[in-house]
C-alpha positions as CSV (number, residue, x, y, z in Angstrom):
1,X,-181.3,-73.5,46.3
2,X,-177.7,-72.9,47.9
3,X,-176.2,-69.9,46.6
4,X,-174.1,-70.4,43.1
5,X,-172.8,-68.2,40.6
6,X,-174.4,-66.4,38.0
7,X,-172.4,-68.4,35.4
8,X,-173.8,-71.8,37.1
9,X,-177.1,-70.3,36.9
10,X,-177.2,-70.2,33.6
11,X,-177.6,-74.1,33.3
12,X,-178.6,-76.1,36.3
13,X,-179.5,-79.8,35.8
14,X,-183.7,-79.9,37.0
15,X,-183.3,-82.4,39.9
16,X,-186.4,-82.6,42.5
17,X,-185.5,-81.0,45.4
18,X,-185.9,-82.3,49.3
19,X,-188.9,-82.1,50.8
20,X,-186.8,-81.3,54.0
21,X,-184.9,-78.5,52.8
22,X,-184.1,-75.7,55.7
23,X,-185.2,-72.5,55.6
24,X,-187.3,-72.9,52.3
25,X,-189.1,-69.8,51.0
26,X,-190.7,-67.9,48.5
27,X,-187.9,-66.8,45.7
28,X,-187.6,-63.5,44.2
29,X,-189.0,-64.6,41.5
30,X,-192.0,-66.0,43.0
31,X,-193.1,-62.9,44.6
32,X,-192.3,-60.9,41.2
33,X,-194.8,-63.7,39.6
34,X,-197.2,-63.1,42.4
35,X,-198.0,-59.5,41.3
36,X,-198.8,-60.4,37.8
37,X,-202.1,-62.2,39.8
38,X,-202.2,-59.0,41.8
39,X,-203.4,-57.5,38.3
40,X,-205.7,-60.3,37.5
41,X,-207.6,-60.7,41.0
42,X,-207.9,-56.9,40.7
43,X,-210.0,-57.1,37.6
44,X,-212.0,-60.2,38.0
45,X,-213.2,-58.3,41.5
46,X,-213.8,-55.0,39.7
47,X,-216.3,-56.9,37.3
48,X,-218.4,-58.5,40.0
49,X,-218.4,-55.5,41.9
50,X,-220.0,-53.7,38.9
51,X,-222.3,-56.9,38.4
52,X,-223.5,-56.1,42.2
53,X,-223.9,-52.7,41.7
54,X,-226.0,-52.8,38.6
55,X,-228.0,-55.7,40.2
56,X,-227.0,-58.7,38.4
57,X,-225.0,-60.0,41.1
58,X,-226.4,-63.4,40.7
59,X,-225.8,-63.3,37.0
60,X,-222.4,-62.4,37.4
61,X,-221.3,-65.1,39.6
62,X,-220.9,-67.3,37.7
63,X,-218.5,-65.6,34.8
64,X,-217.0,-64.3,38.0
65,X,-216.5,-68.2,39.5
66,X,-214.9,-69.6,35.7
67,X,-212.4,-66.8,35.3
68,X,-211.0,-66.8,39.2
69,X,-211.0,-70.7,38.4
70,X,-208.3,-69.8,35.6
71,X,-206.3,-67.3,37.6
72,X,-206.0,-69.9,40.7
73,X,-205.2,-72.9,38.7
74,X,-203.0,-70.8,37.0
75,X,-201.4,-69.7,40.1
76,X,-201.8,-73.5,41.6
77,X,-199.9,-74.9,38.7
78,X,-196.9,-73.0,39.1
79,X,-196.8,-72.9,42.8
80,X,-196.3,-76.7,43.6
81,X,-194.1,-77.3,40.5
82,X,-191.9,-74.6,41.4
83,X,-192.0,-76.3,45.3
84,X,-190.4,-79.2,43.6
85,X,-188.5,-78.0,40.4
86,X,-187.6,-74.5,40.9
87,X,-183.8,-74.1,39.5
88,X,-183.5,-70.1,39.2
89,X,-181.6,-70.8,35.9
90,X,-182.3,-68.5,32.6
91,X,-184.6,-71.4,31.0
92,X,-186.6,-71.4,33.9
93,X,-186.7,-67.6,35.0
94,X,-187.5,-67.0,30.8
95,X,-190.3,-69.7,31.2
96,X,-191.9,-68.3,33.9
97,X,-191.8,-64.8,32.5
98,X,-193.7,-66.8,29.7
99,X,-196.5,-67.8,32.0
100,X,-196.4,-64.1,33.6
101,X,-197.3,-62.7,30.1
102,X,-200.2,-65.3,29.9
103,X,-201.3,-64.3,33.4
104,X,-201.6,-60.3,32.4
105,X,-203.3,-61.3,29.0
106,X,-205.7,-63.3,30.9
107,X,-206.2,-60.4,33.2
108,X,-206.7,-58.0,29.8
109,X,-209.8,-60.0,29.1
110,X,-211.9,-60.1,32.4
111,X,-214.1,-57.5,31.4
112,X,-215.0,-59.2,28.2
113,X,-215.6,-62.5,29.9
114,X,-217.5,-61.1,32.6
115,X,-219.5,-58.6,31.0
116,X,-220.0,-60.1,27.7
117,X,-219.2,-63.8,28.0
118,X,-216.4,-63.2,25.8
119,X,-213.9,-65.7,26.5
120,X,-211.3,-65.2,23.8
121,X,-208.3,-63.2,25.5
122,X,-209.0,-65.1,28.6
123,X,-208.5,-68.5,26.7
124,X,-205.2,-67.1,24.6
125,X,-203.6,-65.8,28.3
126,X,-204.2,-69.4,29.6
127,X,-203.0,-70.9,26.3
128,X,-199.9,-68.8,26.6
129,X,-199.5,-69.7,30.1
130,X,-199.7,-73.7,29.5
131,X,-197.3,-73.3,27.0
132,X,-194.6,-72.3,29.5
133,X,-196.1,-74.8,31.9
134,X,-195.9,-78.0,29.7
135,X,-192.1,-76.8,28.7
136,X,-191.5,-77.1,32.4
137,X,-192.5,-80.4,32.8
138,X,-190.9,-82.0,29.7
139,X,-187.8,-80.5,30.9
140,X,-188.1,-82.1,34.2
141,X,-189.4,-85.0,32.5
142,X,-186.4,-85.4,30.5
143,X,-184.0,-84.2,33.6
144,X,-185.0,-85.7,36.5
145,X,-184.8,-89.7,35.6
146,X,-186.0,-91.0,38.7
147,X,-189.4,-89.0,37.9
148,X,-189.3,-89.0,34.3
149,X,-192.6,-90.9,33.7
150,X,-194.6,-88.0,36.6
151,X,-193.1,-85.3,34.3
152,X,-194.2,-86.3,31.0
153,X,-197.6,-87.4,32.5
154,X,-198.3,-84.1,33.6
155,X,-196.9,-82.4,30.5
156,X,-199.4,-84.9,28.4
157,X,-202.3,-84.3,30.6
158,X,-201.9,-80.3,30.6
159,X,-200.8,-80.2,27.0
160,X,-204.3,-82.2,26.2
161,X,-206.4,-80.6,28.3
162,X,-205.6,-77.0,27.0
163,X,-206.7,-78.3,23.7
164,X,-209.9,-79.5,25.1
165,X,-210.3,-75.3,26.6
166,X,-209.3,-74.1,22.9
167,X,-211.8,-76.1,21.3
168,X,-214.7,-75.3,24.0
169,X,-214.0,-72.0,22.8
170,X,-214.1,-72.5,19.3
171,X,-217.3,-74.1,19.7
172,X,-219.2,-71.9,21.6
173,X,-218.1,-68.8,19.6
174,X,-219.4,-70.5,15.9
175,X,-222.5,-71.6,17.7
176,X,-221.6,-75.5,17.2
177,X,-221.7,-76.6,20.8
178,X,-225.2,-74.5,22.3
179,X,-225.2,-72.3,24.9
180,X,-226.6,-74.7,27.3
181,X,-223.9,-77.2,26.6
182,X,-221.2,-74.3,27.7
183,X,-221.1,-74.5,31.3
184,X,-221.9,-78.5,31.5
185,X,-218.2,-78.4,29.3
186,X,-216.5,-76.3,31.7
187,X,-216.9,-78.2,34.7
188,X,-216.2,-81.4,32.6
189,X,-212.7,-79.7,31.9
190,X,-212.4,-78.6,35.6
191,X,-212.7,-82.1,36.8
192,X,-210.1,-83.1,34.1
193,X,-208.0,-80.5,35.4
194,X,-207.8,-81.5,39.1
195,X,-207.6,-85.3,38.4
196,X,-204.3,-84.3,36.2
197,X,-202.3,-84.2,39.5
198,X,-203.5,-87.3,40.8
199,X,-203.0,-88.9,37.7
200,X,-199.4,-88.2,37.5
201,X,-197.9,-88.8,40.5
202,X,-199.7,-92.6,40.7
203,X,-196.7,-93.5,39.4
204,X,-194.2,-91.3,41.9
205,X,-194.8,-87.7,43.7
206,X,-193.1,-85.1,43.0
207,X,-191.1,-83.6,46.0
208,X,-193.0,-80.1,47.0
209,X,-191.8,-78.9,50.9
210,X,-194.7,-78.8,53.0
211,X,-193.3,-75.1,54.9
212,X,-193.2,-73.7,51.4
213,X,-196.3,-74.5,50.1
214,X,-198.0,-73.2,53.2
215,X,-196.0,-70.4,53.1
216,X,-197.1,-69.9,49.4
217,X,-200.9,-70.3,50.1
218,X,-200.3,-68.0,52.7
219,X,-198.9,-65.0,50.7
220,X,-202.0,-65.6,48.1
221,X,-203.8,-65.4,50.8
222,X,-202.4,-61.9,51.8
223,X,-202.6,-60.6,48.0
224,X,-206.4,-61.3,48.3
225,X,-207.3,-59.5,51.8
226,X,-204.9,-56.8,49.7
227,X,-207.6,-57.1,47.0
228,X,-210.4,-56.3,49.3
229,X,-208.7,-53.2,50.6
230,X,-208.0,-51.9,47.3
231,X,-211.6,-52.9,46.4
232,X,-213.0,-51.0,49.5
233,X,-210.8,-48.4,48.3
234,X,-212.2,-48.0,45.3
235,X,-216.4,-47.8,47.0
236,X,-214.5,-44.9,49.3
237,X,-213.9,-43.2,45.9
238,X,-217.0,-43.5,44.7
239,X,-218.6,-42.5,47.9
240,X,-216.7,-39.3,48.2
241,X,-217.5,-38.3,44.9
242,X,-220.7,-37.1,46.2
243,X,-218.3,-35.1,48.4
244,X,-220.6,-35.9,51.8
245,X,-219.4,-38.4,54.7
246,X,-221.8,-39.8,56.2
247,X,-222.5,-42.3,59.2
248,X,-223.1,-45.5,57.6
249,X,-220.1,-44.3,55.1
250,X,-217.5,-44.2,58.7
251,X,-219.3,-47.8,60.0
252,X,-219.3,-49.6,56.5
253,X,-215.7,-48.2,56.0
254,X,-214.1,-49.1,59.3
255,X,-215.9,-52.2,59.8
256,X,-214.4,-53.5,56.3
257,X,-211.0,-52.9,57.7
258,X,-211.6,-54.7,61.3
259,X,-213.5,-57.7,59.2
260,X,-210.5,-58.3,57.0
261,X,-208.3,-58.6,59.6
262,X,-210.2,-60.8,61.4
263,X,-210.5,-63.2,58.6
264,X,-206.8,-63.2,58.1
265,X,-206.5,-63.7,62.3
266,X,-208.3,-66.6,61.8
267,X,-206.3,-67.8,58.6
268,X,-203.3,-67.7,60.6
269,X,-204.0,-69.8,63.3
270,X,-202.9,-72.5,62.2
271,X,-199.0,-73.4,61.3
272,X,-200.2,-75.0,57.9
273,X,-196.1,-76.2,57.2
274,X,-196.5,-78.9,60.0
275,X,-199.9,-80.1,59.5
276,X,-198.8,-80.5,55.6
277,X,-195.7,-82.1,56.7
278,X,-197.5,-84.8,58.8
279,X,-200.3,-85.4,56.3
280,X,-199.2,-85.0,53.0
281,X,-201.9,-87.6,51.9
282,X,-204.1,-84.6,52.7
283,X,-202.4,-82.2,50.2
284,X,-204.8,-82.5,47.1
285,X,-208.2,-82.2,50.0
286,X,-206.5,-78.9,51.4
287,X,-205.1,-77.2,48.3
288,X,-208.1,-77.9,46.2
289,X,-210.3,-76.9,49.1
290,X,-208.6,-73.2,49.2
291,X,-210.1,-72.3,46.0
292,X,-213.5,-71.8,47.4
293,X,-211.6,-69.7,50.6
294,X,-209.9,-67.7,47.9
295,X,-212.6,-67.4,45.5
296,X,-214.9,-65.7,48.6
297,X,-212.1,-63.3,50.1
298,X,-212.4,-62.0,46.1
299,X,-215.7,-61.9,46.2
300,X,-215.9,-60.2,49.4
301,X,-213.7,-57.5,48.0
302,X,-216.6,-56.9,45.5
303,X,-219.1,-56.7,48.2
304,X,-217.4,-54.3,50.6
305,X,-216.9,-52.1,47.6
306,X,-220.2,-52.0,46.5
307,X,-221.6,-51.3,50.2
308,X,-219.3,-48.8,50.8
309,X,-220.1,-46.9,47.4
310,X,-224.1,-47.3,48.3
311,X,-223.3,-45.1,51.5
312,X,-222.5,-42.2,49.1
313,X,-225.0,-42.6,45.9
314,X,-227.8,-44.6,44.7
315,X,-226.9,-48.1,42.9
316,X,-229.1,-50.4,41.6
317,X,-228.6,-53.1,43.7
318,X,-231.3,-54.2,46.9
319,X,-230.0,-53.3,50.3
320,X,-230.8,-57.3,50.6
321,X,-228.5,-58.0,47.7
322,X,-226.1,-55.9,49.1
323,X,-226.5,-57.9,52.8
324,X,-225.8,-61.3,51.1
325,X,-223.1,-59.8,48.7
326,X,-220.9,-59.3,52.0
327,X,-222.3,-62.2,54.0
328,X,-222.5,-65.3,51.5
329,X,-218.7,-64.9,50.9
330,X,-217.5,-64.4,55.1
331,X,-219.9,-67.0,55.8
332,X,-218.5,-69.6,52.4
333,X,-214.9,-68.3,54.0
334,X,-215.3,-69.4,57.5
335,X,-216.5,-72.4,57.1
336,X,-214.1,-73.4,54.4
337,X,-211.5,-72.6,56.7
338,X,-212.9,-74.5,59.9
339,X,-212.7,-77.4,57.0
340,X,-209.3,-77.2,55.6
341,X,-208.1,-76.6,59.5
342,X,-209.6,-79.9,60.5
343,X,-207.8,-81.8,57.5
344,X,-204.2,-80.4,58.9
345,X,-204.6,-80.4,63.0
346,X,-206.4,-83.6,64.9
347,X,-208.1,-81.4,67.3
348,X,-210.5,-78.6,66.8
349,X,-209.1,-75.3,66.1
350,X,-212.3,-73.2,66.4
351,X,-214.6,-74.1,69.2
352,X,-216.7,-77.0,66.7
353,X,-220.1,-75.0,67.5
354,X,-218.9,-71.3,67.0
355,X,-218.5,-71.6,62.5
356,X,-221.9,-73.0,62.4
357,X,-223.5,-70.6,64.6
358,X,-221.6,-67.7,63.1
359,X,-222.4,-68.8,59.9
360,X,-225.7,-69.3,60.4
361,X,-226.0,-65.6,61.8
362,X,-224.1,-64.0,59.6
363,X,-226.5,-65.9,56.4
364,X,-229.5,-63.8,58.2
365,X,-229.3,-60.4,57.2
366,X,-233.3,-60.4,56.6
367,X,-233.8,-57.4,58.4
368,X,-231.3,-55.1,55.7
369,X,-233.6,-52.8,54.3
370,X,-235.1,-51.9,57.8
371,X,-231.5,-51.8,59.8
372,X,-229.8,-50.6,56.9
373,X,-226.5,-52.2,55.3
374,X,-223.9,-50.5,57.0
375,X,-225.4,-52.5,60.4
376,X,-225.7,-55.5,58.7
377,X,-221.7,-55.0,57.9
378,X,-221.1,-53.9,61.3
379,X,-223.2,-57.0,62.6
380,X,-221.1,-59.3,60.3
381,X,-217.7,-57.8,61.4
382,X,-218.5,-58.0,65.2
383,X,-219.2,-61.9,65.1
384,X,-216.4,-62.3,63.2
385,X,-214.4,-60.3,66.1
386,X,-216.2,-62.2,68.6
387,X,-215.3,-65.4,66.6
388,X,-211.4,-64.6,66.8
389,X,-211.4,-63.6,70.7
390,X,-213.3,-67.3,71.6
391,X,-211.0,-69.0,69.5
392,X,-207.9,-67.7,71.5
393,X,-209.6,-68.1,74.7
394,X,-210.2,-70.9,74.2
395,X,-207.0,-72.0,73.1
396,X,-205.0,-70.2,76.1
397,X,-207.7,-72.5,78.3
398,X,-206.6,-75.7,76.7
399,X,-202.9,-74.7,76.6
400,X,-203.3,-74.1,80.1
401,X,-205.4,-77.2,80.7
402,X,-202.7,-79.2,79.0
403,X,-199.5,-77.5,81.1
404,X,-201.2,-78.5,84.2
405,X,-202.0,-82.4,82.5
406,X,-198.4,-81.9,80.9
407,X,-199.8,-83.0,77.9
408,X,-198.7,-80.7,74.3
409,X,-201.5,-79.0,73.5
410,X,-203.4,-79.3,70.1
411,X,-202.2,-76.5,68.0
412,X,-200.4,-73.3,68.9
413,X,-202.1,-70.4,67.7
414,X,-199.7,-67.4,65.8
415,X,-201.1,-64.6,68.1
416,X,-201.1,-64.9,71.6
């Protein structure tokens, strides 16, 4: 928004805004909502963590999976309506602080829902947070003319939809709707969910900026690589409670560090604003696609916490479970990414046969209770090394390739 006053702040007329606007970035506010998810992501990786530990890592996944569903479509829905609608006037900064309460109720009932399958705070922060999500789009329903029919779809289709996740509740809770008819719900309301969107706009899109949504995704990105830190954090606690450092404490420890950063190397190869900008028919694909990279960077929080914690005292958990609790979610993560790369840039980004090979690697950690986890973690973190140096090589060889053709090459990684 250009700057204004406070006093023309107070009111401003919700318009859609270009989808060419310069210098577009994340607001104040955007980043202040950001941390609220901060909270959230923080306890949904805590429970799983303590799911690993115990041994019921595979039981836990999926509570783990429906809740970080909540918190990113939570975090979705705000993001690209705030791309296209986002005034910074008091009805809209009051609104949003609406939908942050919702976000740190939500957050207040992870454990429940994760440990116990207790779903009711979960389903009264999302309530709370579809409240101030429908206002939004009735007011730009009844503000923005030219889009009046997109807004008042969407406000409908969310408005309905949350009625369909408070009466799932209901019915599991009394025992009406059985157990085994729970999940098979869910995902019925999931797909509901992410046809809303597409629904809506049949009739116009809505005008979110390419650069800023990247640049969103980006940051959310960021908050969960800060997850897995403060998750590896909190194993480093645990491990030193034994007050003993050991080897595989130092490898598991440092190698957690180098693998992060690695995976958020690779993230960033990729200018996301121009391959959104050239292919917004590709939006929903890419978007919808970054659950599953965000969903594994969580759970890979989880799994670096629990390894490192193992290095200091016994925990339930198989070294083998504890192999796959770090792998399944770098390997998920990789080739997620390799996907939602391809859907933004024509040519390959990562050499096509390095994901699948590293993938398939890194899913072999067979030999865990013999080498031990903290080489399994070192293993993991130095194909993931060695993944990031081919990649630029490789790229500096076809930059150069393409110089000496004068042809522009295919993408321009961040780091040189």
């Amino acid at each position: 928004m250009p700057p204004a006053s406070t006093a023309t702040r107070i009111r401003v007329r919700m318009r859609a805004r270009p989808i060419d606007e310069p210098h577009r970035a994340s607001s104040q506010l955007e980043l202040l909502f950001d941390l609220t998810f901060v909270v959230a992501v923080a306890a949904v990786t805590a429970q799983l963590a303590h799911a690993i530990a115990s041994g019921h890592g595979l039981a836990g996944l999926m509570p783990f999976l429906q809740v970080f569903f909540a918190i990113w479509w939570a975090w979705m829905n705000f993001t690209w309506f705030a791309s296209s609608y986002d005034t910074d006037d008091v009805a809209y900064r009051l609104l949003t602080m609406l939908q942050m309460a919702g976000v740190l109720v939500l957050a207040a009932g992870v454990p429940a829902a994760v440990g116990e399958s207790d779903y009711g705070i979960v389903t009264l922060g999302y309530f709370i947070m579809r409240i101030g999500l429908v206002a939004q789009w009735l007011r730009a329903g009844l503000e923005d003319r030219a889009r009046r029919r997109t807004g008042l779809r969407y406000a409908a289709g969310v408005g309905i939809l949350q009625l369909g996740w408070v009466l799932r509740f209901f019915l599991v809770d009394t025992g009406v709707l059985p157990s085994s008819f729970a999940l098979p719900f869910f995902l019925l309301l999931v797909v509901l969910e992410l046809s809303v969107p597409r629904w809506a706009e049949r009739v116009r899109a809505t005008n979110w900026h390419p650069h800023h949504i990247a640049e969103r995704y980006g940051l959310f990105t960021i908050i969960l690589l800060g997850e897995s830190v403060l998750a590896t954090s909190r194993g480093v606690e645990g491990a030193l409670e034994t007050g003993e450092i050991s080897g595989p404490f130092v490898v598991i420890a440092v190698c957690g560090l180098v693998l992060l950063f690695a995976l958020w190397w690779l993230y960033f190869l990729v200018e996301a604003g121009e391959g959104l900008s050239d292919r917004r028919d590709r939006s929903y694909l890419w978007g919808y696609g970054h659950y599953g990279i965000f969903a594994a960077l969580a759970a890979l929080g989880a799994g670096l916490e629990v390894a490192v914690e193992q290095s200091g005292h016994h925990v339930a958990a198989s070294p083998l479970a504890l192999g796959f609790a770090v792998a399944i979610p770098v390997a998920a993560y990789l080739a997620l990414l390799c996907a939602a790369h391809a859907l933004l840039v024509p040519g390959p980004v990562i050499y096509p046969a390095a994901v699948p090979a590293c993938v398939a690697i890194i899913l072999l950690p067979l030999a865990t209770s013999r080498i031990g986890v903290a080489a399994v973690v070192a293993a993991i973190t130095a194909i993931c090394v060695l993944l990031v140096a081919v990649t630029l090589t490789t790229a500096a060889m076809r930059a150069r390739g393409g110089e000496r053709h004068g042809a522009r090459p295919q993408f321009r990684p961040v780091v040189k």
